[in-house]
C-alpha positions as CSV (number, residue, x, y, z in Angstrom):
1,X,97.7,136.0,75.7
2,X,98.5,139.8,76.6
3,X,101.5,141.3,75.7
4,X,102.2,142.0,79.6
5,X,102.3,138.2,80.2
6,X,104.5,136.8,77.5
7,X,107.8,138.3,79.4
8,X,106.8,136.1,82.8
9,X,106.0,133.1,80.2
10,X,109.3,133.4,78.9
11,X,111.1,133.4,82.7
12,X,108.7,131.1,83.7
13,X,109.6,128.7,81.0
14,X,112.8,126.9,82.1
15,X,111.3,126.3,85.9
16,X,108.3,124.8,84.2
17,X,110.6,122.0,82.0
18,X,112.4,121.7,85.2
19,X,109.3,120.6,87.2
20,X,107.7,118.0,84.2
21,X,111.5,116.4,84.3
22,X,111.3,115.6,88.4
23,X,108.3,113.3,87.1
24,X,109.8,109.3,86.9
25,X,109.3,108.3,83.5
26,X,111.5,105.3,83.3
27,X,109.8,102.7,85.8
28,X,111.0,99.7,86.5
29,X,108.4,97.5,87.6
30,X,109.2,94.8,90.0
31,X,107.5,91.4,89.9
32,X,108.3,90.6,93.7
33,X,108.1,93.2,96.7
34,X,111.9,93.5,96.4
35,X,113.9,95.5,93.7
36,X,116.7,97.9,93.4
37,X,117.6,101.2,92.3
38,X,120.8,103.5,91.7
39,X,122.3,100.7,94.3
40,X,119.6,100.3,96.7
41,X,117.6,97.5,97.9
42,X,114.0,98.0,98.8
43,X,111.8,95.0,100.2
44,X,108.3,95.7,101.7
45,X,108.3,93.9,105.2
46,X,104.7,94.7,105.9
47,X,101.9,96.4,104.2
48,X,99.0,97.1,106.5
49,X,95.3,98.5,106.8
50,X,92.7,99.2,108.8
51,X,89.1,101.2,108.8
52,X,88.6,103.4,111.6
53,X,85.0,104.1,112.4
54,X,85.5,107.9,112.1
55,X,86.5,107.5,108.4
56,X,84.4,104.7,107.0
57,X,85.3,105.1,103.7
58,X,89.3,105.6,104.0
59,X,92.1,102.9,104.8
60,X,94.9,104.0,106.8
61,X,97.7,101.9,105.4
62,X,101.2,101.4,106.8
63,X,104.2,100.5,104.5
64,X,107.1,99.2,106.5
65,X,110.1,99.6,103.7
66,X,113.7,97.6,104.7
67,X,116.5,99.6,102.9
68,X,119.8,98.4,102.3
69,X,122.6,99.1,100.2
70,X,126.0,100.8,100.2
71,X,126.8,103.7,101.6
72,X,128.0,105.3,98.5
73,X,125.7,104.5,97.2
74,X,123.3,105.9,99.3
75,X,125.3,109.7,99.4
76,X,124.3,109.6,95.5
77,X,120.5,109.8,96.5
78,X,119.2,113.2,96.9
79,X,115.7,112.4,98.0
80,X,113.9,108.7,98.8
81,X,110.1,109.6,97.8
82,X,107.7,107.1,98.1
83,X,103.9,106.8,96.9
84,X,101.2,104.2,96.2
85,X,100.1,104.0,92.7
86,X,97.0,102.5,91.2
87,X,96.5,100.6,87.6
88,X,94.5,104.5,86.6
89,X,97.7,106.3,87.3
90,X,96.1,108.3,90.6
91,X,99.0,108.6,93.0
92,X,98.9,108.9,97.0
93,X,101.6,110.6,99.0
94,X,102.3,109.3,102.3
95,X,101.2,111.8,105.8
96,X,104.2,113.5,107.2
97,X,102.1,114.6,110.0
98,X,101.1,113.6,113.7
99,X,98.3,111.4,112.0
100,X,100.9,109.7,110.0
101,X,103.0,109.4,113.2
102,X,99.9,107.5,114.9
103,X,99.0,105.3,112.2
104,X,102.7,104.2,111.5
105,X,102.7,103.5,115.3
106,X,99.6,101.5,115.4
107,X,99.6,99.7,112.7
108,X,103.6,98.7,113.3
109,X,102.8,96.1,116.0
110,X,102.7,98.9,118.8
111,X,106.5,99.8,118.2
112,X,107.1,103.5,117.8
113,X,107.0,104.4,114.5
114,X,110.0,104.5,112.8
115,X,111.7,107.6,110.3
116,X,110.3,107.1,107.1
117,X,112.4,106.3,103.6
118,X,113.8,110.2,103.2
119,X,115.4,110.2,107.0
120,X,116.8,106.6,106.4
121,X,118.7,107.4,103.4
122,X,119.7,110.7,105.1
123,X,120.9,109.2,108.1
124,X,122.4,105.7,108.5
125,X,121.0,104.7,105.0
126,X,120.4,100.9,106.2
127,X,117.0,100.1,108.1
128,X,113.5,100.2,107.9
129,X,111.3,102.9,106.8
130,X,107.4,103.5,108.2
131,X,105.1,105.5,105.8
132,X,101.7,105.9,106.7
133,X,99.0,106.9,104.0
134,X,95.3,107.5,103.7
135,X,93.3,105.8,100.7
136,X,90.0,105.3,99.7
137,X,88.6,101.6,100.6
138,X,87.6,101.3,96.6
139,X,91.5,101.3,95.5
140,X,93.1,98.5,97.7
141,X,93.4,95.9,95.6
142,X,95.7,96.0,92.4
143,X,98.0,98.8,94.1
144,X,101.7,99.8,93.7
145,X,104.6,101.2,96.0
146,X,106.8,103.4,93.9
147,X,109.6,104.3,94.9
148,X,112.1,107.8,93.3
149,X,115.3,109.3,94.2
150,X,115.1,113.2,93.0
151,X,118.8,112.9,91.8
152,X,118.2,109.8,89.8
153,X,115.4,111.0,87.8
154,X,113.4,109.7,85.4
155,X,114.1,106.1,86.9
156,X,112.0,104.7,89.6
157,X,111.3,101.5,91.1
158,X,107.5,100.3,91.4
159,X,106.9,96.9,93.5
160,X,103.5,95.1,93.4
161,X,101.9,96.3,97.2
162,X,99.4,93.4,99.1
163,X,97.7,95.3,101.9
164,X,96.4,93.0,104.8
165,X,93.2,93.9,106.8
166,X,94.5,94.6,110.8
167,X,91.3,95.0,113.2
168,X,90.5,98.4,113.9
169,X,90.8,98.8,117.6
């Protein structure tokens, strides 16, 4: 290491702790689809796929969250991340996008799709949450939905995740 760099090590330092603590490393896991955390109640109310012929080795997956708890509760949350784990610890964020938008809305029984887990918390705080992801076809089976508040940290909530095949159109 040069001279010249140990000064922006040393600045750096306290922003790099700071990022390895916003990593859950308490992790309840859930037996059923339903647990809490910090005084919510997450339940999955459907877990969907499907294979689209222009991506025939990806799933697009829908995970349609119910969220309940007090709103007290709820103004303690600072964030509601959400992401599918595996059993090799690979991690999958869910699209905010205009593909996210689409799969949420197709795969959610043709309702529009609904604001996903961060804009339920920030709003109301009770209802259902649509988040949309893209996986690989090998890792369906034996997956997780984990769920993190940023202001709660290290604790998170991990429920066992059951896709079910929906007909591509």
């Amino acid at each position: 290491m040069s001279f010249s760099a140990l000064p922006r090590l040393v600045v750096a330092w306290p922003a790099l702790r700071d990022l390895r603590t916003h990593v859950p490393t308490r992790i309840t896991q859930a037996e059923t689809p339903d647990g809490t955390l910090h005084g919510l109640h997450f339940r999955i109310e459907a877990a969907r796929f499907t294979v689209l012929p222009q991506l025939p080795d990806r799933a697009v997956a829908l995970v349609r969250l119910d969220v309940a708890g007090d709103p007290q509760d709820m103004a303690q949350w600072l964030n509601c991340t959400v992401s599918i784990t595996d059993d090799k610890g690979r991690r999958w964020l869910p699209l905010y996008s205009q593909l996210g938008l689409e799969i949420a809305a197709f795969l959610g029984d043709g309702q529009r799709a609904g604001p996903n887990c961060r804009q339920v918390i920030a709003g109301s705080g009770q209802g259902t949450a649509d988040e949309a992801f893209l996986l690989p076809l090998e890792v369906l089976d034996g997956l997780r939905l984990e769920i993190r508040d940023q202001a709660g940290l290290p604790d998170a909530l991990s429920l066992p995740l059951r896709l079910v095949m929906r007909p591509a159109p």
